[in-house]
N, CA, C and O atoms as CSV, one atom per row, in Angstrom:
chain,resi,resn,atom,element,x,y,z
A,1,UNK,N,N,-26.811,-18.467,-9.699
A,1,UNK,CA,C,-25.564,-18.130,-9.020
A,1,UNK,C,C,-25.830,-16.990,-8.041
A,1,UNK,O,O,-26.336,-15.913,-8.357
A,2,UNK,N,N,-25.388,-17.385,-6.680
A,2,UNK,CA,C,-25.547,-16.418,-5.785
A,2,UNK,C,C,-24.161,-15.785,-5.574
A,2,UNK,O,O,-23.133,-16.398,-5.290
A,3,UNK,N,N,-24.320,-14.249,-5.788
A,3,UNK,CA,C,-22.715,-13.376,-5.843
A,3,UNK,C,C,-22.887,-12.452,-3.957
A,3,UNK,O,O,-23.737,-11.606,-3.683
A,4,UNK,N,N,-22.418,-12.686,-3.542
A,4,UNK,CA,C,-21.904,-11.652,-2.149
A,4,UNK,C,C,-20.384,-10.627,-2.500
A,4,UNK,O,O,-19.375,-11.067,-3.052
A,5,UNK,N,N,-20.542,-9.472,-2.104
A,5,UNK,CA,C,-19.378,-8.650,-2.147
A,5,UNK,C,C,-19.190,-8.071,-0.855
A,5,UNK,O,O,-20.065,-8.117,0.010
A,6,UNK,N,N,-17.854,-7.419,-0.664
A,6,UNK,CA,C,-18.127,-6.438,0.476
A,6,UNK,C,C,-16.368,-6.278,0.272
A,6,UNK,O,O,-15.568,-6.937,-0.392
A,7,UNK,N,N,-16.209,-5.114,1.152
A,7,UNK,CA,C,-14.964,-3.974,1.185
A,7,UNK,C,C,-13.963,-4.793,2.092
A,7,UNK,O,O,-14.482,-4.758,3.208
A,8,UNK,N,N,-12.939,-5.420,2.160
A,8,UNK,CA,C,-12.200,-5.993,3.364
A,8,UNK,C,C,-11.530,-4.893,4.105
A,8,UNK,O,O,-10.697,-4.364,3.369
A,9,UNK,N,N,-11.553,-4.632,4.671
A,9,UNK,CA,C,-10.986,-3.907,6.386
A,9,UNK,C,C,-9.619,-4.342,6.715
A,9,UNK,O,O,-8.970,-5.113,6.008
A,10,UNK,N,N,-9.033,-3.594,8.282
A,10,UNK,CA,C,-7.859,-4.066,9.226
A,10,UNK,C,C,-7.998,-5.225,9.836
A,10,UNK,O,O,-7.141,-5.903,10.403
A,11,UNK,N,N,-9.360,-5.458,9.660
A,11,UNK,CA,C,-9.951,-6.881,10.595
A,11,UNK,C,C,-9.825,-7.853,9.855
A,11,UNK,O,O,-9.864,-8.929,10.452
A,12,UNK,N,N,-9.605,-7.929,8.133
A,12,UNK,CA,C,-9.514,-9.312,7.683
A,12,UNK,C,C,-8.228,-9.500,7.029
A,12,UNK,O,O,-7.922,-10.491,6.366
A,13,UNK,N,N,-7.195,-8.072,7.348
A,13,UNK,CA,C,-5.734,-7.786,7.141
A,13,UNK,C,C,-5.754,-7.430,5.750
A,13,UNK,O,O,-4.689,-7.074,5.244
A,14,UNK,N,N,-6.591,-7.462,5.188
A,14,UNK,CA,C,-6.679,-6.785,3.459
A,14,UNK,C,C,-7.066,-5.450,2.948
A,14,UNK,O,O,-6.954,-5.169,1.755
A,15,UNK,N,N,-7.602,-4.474,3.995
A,15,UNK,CA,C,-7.636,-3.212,3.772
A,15,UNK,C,C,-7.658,-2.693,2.280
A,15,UNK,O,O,-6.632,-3.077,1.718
A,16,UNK,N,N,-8.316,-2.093,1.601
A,16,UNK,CA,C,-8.154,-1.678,0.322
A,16,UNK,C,C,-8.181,-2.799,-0.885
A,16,UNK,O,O,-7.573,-2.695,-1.950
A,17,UNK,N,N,-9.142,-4.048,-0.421
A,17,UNK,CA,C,-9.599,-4.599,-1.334
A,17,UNK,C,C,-10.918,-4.847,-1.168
A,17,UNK,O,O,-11.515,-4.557,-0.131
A,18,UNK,N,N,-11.538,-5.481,-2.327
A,18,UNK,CA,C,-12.560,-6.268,-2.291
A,18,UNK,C,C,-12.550,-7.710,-2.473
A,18,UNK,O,O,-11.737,-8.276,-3.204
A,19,UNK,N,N,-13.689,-8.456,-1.632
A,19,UNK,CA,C,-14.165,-9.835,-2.342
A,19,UNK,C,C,-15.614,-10.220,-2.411
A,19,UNK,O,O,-16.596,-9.905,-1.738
A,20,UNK,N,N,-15.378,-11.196,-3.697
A,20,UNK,CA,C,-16.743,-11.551,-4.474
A,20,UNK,C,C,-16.335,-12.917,-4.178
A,20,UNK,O,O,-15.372,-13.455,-4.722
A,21,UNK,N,N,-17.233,-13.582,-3.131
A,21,UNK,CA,C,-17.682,-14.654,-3.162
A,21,UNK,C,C,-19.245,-15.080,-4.160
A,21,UNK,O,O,-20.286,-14.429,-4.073
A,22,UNK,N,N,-19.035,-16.407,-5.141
A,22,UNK,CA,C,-19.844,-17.121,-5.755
A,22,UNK,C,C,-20.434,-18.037,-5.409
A,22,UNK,O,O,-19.707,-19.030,-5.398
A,23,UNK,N,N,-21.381,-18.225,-5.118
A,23,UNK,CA,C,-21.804,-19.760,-5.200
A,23,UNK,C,C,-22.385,-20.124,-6.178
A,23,UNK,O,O,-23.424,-19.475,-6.299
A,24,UNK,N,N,-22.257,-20.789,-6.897
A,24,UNK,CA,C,-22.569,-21.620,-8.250
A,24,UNK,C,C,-23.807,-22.717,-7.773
A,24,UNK,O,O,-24.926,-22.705,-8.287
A,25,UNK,N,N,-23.408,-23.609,-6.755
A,25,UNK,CA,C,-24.176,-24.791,-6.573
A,25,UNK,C,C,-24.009,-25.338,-5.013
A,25,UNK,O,O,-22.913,-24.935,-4.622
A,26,UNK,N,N,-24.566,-25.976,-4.142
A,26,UNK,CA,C,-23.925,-26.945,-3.222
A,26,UNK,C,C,-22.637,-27.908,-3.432
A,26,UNK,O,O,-22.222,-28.740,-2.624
A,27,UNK,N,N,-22.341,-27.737,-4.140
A,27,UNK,CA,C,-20.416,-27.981,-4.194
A,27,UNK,C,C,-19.551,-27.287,-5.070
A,27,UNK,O,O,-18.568,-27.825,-5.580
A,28,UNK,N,N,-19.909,-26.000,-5.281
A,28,UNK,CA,C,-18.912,-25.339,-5.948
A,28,UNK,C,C,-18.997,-23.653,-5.200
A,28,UNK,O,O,-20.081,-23.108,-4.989
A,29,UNK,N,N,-17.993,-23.165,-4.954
A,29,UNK,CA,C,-18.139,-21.772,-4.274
A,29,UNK,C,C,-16.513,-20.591,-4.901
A,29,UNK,O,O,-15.361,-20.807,-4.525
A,30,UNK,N,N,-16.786,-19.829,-5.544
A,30,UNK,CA,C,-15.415,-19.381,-5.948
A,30,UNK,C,C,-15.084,-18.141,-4.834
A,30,UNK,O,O,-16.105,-17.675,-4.329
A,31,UNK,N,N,-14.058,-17.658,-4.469
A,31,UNK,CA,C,-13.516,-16.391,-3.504
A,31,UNK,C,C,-12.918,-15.638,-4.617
A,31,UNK,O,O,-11.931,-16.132,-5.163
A,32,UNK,N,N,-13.425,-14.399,-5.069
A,32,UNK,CA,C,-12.451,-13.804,-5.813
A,32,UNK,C,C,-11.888,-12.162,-4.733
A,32,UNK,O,O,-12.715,-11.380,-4.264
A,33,UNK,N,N,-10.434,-12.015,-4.576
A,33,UNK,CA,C,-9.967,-11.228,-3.665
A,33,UNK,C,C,-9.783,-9.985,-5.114
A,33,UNK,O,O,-9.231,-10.459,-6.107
A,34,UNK,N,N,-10.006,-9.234,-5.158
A,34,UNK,CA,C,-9.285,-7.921,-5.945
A,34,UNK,C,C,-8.853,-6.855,-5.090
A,34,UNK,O,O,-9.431,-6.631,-4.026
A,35,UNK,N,N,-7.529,-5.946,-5.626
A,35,UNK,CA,C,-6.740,-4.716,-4.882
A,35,UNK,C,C,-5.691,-4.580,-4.039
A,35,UNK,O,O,-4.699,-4.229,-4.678
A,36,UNK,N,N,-5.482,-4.700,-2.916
A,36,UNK,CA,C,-4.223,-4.524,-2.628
A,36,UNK,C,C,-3.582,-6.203,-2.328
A,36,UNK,O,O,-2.367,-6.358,-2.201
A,37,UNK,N,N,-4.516,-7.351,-2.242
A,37,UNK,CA,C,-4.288,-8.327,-2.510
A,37,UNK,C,C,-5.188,-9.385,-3.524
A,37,UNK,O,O,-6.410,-9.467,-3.399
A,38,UNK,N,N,-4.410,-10.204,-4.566
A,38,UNK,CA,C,-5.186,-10.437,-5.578
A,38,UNK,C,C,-5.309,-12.187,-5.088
A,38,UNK,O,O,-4.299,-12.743,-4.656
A,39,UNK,N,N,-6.522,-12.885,-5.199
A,39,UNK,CA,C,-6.691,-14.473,-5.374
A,39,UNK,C,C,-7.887,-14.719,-5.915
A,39,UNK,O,O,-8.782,-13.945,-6.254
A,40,UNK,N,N,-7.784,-16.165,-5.968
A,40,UNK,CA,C,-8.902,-16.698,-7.311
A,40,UNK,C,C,-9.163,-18.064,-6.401
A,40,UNK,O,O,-8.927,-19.176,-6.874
A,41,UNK,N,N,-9.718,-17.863,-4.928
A,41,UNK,CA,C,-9.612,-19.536,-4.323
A,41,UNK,C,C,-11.194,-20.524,-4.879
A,41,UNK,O,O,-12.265,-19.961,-4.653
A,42,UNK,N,N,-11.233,-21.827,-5.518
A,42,UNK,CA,C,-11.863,-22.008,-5.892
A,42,UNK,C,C,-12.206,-23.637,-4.720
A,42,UNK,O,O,-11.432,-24.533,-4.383
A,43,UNK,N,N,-13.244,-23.477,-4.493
A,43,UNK,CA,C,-14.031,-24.637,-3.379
A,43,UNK,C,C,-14.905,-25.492,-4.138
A,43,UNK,O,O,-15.965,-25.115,-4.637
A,44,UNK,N,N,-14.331,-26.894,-4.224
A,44,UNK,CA,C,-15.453,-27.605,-4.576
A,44,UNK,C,C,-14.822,-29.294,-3.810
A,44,UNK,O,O,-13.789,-29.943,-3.650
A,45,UNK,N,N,-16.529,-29.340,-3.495
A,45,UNK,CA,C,-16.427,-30.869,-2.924
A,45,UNK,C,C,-15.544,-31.418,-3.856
A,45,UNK,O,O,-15.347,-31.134,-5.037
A,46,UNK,N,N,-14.938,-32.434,-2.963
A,46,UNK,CA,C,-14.400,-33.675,-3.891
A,46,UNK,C,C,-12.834,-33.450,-4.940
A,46,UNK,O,O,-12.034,-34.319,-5.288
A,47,UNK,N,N,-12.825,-32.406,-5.143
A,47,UNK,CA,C,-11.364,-32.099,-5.805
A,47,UNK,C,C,-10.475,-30.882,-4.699
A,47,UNK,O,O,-10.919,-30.243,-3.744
A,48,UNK,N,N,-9.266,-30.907,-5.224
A,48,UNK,CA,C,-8.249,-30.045,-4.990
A,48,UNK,C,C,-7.960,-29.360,-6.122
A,48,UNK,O,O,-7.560,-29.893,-7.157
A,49,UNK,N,N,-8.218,-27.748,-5.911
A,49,UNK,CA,C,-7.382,-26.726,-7.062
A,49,UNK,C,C,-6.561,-26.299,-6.602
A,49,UNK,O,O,-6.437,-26.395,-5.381
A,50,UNK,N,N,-5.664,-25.659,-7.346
A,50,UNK,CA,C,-4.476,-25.222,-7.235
A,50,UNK,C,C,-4.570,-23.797,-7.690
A,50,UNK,O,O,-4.401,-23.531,-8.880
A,51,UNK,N,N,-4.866,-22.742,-6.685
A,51,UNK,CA,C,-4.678,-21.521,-6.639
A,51,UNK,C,C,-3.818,-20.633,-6.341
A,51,UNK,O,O,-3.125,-20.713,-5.327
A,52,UNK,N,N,-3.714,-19.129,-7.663
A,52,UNK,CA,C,-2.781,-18.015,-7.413
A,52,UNK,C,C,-3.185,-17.384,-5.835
A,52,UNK,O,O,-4.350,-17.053,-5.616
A,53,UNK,N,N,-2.063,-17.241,-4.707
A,53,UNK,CA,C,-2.571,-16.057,-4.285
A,53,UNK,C,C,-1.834,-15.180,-3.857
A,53,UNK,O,O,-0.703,-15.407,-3.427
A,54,UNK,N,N,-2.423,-13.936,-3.918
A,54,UNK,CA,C,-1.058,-13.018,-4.122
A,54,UNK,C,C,-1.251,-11.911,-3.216
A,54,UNK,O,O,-2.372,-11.403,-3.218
A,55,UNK,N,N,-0.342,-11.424,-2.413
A,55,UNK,CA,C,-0.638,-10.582,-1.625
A,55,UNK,C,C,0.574,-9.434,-1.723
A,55,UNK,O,O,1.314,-9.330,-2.701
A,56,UNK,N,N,0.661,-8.342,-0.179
A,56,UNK,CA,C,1.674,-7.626,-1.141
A,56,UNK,C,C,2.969,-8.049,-0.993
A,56,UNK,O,O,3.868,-7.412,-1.543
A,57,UNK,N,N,3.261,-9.248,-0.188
A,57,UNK,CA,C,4.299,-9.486,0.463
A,57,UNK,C,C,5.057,-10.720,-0.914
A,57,UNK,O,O,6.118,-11.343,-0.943
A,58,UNK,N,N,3.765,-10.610,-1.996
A,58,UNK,CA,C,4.003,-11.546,-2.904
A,58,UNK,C,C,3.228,-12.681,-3.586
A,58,UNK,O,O,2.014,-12.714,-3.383
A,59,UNK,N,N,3.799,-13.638,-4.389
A,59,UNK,CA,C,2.101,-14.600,-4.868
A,59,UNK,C,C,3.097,-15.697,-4.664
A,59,UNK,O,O,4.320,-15.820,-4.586
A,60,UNK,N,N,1.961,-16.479,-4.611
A,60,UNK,CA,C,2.492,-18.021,-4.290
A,60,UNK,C,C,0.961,-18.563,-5.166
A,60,UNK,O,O,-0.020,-17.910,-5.522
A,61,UNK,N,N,1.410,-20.551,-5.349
A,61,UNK,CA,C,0.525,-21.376,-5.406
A,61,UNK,C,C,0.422,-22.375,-4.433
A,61,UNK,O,O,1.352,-23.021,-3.950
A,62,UNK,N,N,-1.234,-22.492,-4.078
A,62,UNK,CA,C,-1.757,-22.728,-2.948
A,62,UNK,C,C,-2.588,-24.124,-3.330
A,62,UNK,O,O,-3.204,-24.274,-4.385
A,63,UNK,N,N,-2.478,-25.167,-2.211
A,63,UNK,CA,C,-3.551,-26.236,-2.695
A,63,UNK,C,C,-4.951,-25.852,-1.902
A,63,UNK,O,O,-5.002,-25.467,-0.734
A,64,UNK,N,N,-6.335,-26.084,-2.995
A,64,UNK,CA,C,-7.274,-25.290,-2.023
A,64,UNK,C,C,-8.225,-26.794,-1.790
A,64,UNK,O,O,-8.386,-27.308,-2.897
A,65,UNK,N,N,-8.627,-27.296,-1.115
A,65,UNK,CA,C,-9.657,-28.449,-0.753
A,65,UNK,C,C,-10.889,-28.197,0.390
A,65,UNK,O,O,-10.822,-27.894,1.581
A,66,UNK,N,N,-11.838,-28.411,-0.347
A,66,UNK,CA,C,-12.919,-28.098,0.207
A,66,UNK,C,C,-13.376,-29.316,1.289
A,66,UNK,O,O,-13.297,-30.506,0.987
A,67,UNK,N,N,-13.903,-28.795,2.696
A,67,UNK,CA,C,-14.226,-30.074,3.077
A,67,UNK,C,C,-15.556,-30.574,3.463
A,67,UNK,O,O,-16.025,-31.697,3.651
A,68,UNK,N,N,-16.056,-29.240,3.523
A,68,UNK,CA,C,-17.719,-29.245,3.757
A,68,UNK,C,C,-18.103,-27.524,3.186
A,68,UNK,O,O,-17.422,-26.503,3.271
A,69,UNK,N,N,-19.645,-27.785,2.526
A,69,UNK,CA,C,-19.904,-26.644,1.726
A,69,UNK,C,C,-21.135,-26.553,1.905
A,69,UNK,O,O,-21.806,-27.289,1.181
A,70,UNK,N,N,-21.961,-25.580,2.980
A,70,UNK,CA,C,-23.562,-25.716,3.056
A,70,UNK,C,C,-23.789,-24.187,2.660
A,70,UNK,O,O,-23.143,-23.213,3.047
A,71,UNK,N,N,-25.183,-24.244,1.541
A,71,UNK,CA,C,-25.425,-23.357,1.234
A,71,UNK,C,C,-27.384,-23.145,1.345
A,71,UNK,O,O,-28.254,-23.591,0.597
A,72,UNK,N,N,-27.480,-22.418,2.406
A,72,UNK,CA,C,-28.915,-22.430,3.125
A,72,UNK,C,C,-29.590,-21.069,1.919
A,72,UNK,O,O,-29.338,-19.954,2.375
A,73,UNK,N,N,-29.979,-21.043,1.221
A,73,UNK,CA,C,-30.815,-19.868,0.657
A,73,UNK,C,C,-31.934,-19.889,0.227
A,73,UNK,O,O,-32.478,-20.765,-0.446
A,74,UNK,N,N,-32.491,-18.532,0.747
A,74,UNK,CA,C,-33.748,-18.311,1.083
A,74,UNK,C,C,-33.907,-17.504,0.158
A,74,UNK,O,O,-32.852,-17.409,-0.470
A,75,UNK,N,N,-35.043,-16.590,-0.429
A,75,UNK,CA,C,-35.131,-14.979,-1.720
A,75,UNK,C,C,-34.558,-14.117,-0.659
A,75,UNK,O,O,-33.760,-13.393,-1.256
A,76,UNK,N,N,-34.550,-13.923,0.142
A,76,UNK,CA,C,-33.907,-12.409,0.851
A,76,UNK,C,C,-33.163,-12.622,1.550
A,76,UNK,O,O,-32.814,-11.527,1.991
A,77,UNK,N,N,-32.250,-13.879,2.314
A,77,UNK,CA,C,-32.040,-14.201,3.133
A,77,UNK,C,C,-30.747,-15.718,3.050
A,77,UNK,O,O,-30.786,-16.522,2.119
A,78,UNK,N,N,-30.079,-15.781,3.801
A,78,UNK,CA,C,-29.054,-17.083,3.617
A,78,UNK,C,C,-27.908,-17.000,4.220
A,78,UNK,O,O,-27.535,-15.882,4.574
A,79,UNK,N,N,-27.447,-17.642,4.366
A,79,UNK,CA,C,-26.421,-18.497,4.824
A,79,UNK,C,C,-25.391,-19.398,4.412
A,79,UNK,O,O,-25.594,-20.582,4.681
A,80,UNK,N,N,-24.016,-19.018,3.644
A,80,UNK,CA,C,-23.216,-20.059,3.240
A,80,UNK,C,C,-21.517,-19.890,4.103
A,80,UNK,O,O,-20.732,-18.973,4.347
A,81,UNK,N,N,-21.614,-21.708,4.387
A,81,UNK,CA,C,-20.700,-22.484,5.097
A,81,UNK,C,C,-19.498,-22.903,4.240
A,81,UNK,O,O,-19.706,-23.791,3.414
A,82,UNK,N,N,-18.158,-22.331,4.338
A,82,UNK,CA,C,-17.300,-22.932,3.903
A,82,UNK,C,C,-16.187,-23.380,4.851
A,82,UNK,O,O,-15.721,-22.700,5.765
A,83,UNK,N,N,-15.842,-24.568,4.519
A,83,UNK,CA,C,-14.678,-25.439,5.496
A,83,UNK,C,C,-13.752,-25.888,4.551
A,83,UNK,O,O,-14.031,-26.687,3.656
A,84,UNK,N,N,-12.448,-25.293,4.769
A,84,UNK,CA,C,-11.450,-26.440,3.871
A,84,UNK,C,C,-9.869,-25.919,4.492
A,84,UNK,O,O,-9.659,-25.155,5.434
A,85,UNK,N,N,-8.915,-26.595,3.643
A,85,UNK,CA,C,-7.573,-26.897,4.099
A,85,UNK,C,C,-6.980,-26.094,2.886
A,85,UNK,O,O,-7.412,-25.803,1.770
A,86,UNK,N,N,-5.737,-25.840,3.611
A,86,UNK,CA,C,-4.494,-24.702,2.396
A,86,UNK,C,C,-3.310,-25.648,2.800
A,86,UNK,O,O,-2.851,-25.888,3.916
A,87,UNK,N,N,-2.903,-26.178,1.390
A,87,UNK,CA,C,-1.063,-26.368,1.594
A,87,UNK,C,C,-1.007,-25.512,0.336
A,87,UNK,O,O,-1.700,-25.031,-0.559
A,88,UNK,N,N,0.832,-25.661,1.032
A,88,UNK,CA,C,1.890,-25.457,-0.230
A,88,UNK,C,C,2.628,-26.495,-0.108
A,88,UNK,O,O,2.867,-27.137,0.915
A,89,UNK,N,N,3.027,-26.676,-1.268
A,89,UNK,CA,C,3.645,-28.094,-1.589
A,89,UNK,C,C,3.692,-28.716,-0.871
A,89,UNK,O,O,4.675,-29.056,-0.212
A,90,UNK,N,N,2.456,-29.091,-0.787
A,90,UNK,CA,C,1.808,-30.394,0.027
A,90,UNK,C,C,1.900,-30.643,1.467
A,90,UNK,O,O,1.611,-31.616,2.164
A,91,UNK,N,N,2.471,-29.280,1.755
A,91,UNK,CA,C,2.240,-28.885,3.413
A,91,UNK,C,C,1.313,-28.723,3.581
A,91,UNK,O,O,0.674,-28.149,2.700
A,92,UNK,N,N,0.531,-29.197,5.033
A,92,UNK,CA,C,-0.881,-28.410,5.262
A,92,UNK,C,C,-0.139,-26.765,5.881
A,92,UNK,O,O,0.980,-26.602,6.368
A,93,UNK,N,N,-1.060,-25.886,5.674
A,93,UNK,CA,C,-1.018,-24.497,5.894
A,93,UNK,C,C,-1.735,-24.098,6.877
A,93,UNK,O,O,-1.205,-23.345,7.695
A,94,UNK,N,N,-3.319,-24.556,7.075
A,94,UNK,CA,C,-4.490,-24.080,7.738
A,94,UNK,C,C,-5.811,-24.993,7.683
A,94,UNK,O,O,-6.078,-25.859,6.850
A,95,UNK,N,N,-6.413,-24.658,8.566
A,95,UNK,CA,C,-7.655,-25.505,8.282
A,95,UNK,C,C,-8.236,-24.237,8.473
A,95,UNK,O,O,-7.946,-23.640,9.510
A,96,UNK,N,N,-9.544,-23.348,7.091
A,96,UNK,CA,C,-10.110,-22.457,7.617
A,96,UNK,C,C,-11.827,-22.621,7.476
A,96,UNK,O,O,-12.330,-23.412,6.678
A,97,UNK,N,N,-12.626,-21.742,8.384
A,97,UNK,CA,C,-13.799,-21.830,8.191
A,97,UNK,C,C,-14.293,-20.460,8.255
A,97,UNK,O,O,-14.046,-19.521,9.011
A,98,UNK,N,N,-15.262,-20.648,6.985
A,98,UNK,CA,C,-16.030,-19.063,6.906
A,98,UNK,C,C,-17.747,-19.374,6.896
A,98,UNK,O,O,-18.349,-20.120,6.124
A,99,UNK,N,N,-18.319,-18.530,8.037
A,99,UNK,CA,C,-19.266,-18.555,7.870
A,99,UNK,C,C,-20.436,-16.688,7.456
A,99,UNK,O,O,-20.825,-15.769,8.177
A,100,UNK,N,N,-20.540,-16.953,6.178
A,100,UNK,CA,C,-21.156,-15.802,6.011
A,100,UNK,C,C,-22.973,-15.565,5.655
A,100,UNK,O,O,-23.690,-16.039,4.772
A,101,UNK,N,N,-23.246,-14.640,6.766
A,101,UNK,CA,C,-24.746,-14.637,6.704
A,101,UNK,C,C,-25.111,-13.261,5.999
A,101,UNK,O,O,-24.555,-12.164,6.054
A,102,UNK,N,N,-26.309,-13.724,5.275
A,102,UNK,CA,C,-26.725,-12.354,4.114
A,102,UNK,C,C,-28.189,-11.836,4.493
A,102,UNK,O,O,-29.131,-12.522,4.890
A,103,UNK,N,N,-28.157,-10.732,4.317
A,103,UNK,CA,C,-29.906,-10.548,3.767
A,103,UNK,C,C,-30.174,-9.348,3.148
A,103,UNK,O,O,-29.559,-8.295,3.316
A,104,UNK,N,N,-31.150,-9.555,2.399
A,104,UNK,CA,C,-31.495,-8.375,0.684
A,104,UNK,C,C,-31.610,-7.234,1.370
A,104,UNK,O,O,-32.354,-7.387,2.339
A,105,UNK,N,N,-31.032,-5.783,1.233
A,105,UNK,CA,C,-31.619,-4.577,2.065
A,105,UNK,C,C,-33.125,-4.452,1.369
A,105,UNK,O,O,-33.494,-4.950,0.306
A,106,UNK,N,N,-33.785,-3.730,2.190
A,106,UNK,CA,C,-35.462,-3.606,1.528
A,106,UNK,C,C,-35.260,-2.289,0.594
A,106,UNK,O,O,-34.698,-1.389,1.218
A,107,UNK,N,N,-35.558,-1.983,-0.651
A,107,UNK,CA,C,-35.611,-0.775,-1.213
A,107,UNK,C,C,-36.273,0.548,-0.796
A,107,UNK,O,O,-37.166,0.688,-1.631
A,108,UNK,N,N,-36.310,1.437,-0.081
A,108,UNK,CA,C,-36.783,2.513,-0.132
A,108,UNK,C,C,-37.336,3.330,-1.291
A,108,UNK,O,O,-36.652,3.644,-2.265
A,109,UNK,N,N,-38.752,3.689,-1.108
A,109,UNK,CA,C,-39.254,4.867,-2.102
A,109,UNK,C,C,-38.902,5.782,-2.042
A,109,UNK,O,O,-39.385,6.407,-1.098
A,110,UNK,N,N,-37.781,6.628,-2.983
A,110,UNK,CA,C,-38.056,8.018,-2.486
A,110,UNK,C,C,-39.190,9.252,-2.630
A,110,UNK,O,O,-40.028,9.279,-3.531
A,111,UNK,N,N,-39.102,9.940,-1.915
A,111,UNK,CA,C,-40.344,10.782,-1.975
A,111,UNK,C,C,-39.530,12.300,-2.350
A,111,UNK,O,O,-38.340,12.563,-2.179
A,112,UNK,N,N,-40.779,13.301,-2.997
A,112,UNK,CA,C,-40.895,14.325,-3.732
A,112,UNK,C,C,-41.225,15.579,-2.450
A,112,UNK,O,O,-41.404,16.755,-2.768
């Protein structure tokens, strides 16, 4: 299982949270949002989940469908592709795409 984190900002409108994206496999990828907005969006080929998501304006349930899921990884290095669709009750909402690129920082020795 490959885990990515990082601090969300004004730029992704979530300020004062975090998210932990998972990848489990080439068709499974979880988004977990924690702090000033909370979700649990779960991506996998081939099915639709039905996710909390909650922000401060409130929580709702969301349909989450994955539509393409590439996951390029390398030991220090990678690349994972997510594409999928959001309704609520069975409205479409969005079609969104995230593309996030990684790589291992190198450790520094410290010295005496």
């Amino acid at each position: 299982v490959l885990t990515l984190s990082y601090e969300d900002t004004d730029a992704t409108g979530f300020a004062g949270s975090t998210t932990t994206v998972q990848v489990a496999n080439e068709s499974l990828v979880t988004i977990l949002r924690t702090g000033t907005a909370n979700s649990n969006l779960t991506l996998e080929l081939g099915k639709k989940h039905f996710c909390l998501y909650q922000t401060p304006f409130g929580a709702m349930t969301i349909g989450v469908q994955a539509k393409r899921l590439l996951c390029e990884l390398e030991e220090n290095s990678g690349v994972v592709e997510m594409e999928y669709t959001v309704d609520m009750n069975a409205n479409f909402l969005s079609e969104n795409t995230i593309t996030m690129r990684w790589e291992r920082q190198k450790e520094t020795k410290g010295t005496k």
